[in-house]
C-alpha positions as CSV (number, residue, x, y, z in Angstrom):
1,X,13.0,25.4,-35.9
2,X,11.6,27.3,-33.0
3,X,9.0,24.1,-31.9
4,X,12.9,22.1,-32.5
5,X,14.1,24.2,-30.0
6,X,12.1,24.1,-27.6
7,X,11.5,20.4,-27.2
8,X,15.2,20.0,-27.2
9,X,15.5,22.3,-24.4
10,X,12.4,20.4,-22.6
11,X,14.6,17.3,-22.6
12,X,17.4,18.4,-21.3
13,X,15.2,20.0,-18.5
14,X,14.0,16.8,-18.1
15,X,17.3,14.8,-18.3
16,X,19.0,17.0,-15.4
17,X,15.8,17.0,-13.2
18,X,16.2,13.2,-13.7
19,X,19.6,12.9,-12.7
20,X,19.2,15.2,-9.8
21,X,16.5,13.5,-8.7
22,X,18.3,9.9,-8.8
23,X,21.0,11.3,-7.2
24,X,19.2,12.8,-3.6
25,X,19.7,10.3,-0.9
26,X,16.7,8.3,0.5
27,X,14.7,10.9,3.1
28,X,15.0,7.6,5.8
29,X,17.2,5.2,6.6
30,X,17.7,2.0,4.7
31,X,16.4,0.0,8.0
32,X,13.5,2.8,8.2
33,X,12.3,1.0,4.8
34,X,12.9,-2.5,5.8
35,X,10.6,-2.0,9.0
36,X,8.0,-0.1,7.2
37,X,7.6,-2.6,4.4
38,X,7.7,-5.4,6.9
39,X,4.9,-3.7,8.8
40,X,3.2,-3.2,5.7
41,X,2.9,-7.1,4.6
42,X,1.9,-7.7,8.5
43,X,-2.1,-8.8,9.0
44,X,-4.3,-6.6,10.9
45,X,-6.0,-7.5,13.8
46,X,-9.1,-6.5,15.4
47,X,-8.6,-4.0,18.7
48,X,-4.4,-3.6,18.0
49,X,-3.0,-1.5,21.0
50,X,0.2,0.0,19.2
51,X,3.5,0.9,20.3
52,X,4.6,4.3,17.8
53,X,8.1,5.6,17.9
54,X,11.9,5.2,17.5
55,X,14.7,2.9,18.5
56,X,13.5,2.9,22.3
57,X,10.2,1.7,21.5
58,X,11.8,-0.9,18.7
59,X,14.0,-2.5,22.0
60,X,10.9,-3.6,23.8
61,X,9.7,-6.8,23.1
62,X,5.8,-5.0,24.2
63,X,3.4,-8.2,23.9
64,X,5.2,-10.4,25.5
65,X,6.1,-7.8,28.8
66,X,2.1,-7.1,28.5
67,X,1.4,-11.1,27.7
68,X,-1.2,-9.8,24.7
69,X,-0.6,-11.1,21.1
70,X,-3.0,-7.6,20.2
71,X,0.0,-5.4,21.0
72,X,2.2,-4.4,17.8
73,X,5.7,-2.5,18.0
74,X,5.7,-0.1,15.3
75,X,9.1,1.4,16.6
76,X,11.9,2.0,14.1
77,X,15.3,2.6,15.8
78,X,16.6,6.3,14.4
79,X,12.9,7.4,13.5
80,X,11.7,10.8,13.4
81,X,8.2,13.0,13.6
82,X,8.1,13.2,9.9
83,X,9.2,9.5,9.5
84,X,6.1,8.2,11.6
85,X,4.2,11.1,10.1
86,X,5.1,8.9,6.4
87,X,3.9,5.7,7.8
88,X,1.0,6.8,9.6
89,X,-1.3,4.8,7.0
90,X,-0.3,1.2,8.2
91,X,-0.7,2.0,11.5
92,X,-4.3,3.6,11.4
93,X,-5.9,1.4,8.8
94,X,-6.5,-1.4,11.5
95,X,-8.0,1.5,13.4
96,X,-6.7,0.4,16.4
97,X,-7.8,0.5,20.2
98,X,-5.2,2.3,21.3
99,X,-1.3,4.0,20.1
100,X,0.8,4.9,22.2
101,X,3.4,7.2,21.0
102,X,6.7,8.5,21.7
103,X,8.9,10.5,19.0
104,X,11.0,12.9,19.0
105,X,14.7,12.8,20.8
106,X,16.4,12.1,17.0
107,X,15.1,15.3,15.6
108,X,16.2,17.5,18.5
109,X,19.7,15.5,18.1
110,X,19.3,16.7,14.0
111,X,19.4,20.3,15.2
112,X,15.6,20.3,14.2
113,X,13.7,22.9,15.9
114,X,11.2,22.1,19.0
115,X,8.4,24.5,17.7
116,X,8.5,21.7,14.4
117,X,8.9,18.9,16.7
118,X,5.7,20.0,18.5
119,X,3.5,20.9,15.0
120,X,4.7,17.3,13.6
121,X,3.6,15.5,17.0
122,X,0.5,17.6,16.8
123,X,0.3,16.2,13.4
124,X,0.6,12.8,13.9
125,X,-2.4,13.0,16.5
126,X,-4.5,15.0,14.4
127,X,-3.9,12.5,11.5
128,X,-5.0,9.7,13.8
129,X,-8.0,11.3,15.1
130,X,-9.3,11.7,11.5
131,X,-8.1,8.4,10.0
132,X,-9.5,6.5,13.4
133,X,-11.8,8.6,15.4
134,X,-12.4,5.6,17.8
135,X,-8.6,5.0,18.5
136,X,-7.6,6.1,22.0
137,X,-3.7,8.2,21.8
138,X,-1.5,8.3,24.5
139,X,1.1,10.8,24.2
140,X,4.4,10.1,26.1
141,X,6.7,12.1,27.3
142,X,10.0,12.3,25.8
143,X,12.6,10.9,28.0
144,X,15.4,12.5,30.2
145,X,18.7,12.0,28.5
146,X,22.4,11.3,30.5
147,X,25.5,12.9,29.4
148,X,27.7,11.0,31.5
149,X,28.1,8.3,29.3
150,X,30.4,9.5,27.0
151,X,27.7,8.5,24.5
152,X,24.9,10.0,21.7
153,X,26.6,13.5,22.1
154,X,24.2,14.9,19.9
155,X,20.8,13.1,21.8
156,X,22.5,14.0,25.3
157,X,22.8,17.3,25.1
158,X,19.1,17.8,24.5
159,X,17.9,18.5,28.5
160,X,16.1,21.3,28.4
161,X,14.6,20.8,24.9
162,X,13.4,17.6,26.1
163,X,11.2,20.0,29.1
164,X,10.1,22.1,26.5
165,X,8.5,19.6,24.2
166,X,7.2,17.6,27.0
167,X,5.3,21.2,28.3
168,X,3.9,21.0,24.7
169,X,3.1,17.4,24.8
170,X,1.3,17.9,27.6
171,X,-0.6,20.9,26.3
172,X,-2.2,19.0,23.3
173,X,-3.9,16.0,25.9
174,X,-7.5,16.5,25.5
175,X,-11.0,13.7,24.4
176,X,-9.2,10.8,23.4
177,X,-5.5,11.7,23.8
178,X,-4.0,11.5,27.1
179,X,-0.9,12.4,28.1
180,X,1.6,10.4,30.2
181,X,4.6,11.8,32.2
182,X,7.1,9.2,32.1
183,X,10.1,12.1,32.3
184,X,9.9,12.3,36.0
185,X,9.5,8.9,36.9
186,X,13.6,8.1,35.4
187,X,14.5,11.3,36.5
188,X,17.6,11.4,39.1
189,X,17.9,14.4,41.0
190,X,19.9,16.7,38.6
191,X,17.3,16.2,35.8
192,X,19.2,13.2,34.1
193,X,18.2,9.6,32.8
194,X,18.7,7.3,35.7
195,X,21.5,5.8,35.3
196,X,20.2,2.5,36.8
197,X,18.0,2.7,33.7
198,X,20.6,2.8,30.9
199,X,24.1,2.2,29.8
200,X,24.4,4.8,27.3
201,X,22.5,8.0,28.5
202,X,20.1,7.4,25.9
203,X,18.3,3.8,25.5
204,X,16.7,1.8,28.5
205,X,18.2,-1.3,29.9
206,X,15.2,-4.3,31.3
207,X,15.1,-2.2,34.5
208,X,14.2,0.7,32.1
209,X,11.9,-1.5,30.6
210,X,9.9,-2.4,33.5
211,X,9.5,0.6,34.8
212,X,7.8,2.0,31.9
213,X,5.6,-0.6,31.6
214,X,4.4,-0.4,35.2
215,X,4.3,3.3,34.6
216,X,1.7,2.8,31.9
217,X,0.2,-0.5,32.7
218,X,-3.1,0.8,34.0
219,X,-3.8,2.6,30.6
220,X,-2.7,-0.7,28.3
221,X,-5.1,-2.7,30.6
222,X,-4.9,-5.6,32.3
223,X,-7.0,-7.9,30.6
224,X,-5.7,-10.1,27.8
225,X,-7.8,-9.9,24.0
């Protein structure tokens, strides 16, 4: 009776754990799985230069600006440090020649703390370095955000967190990881994203998108593979 017992409680333990379980919503987006499955059935190459972060590296279309076929968006608009930090393995398995990586603005937006938005960048670097030693990391800076917009109230409000992870960021640069300051280059004069660069205080327009690729054109390398 007492063995009865027991095993019927067991199942019930495992019938609510089940249930509970089923009923906790996905840790990512629904387009979060699309892209990462999609980049999943993608072939690797040989000396990938990679593009790492959230929806303002998904608006760039990065090969064609840089005219090299070897250069791969892994951007995923609304992304977060512990959403690259769960896809890390596709990008690393090529062990590519270079990532460049920015991540960030959508946890400070999620009330996430900026001491665990710096230990999950420092993560993501660490886990690259040990998955691809040879891989060469460029850390950029998180970019200024614009209130005046009206728009992203929750992203825009983010200023002075923004400064204090980018301190951080630049902190961790070091053999192999170097660390670019694209903050001050859209920058106006009060501290806010140039509003010649965007038209929500938050994502970059083409003029946005040329600037950062001359800002970091001499690291990506002018030579086509």
């Amino acid at each position: 009776m007492r063995k009865y017992s027991i095993s019927l409680i067991g199942l019930f333990i495992f019938i609510f754990s089940s249930i509970h379980l089923a009923g906790q919503a996905p840790m990512h987006s629904t387009y979060y799985y699309q892209k990462k499955s999609h980049f999943e059935q993608m072939p690797n190459t040989k000396k990938e230069i990679i593009f790492l972060g959230d929806s303002i590296t998904d608006g760039c279309e990065w090969s064609e600006v840089f005219g090299n076929k070897k250069i791969k968006n892994r951007g995923i608009s609304g992304d977060v440090t512990q959403g690259v930090l769960d896809r890390l393995e596709e990008v690393t398995e090529s062990h590519p020649r270079k990532v460049f990586l920015m991540i960030g603005i959508n946890d400070l937006a999620r009330g996430v703390t900026t001491g665990k938005v710096i230990k999950n960048i420092h993560d993501i670097i660490q886990h690259i370095r040990e998955a691809s030693p040879k891989t060469e990391i460029f850390i950029q800076s998180l970019l200024p955000v614009n209130d005046s917009f009206g728009k992203f109230d929750k992203h825009v409000n983010k200023t002075e967190a923004v400064l204090t992870v980018n301190v951080a960021l630049q902190k961790m640069a070091g053999k192999q990881v170097t660390y670019i300051d694209l903050h001050q280059a859209f920058a106006n004069e009060d501290g806010k994203l140039d509003s010649a660069y965007t038209n929500d205080g938050l994502h970059l327009n083409g003029a946005g998108y040329s600037l950062w690729v001359a800002e970091i054109q001499r690291f990506v390398g002018s030579w086509l593979l």
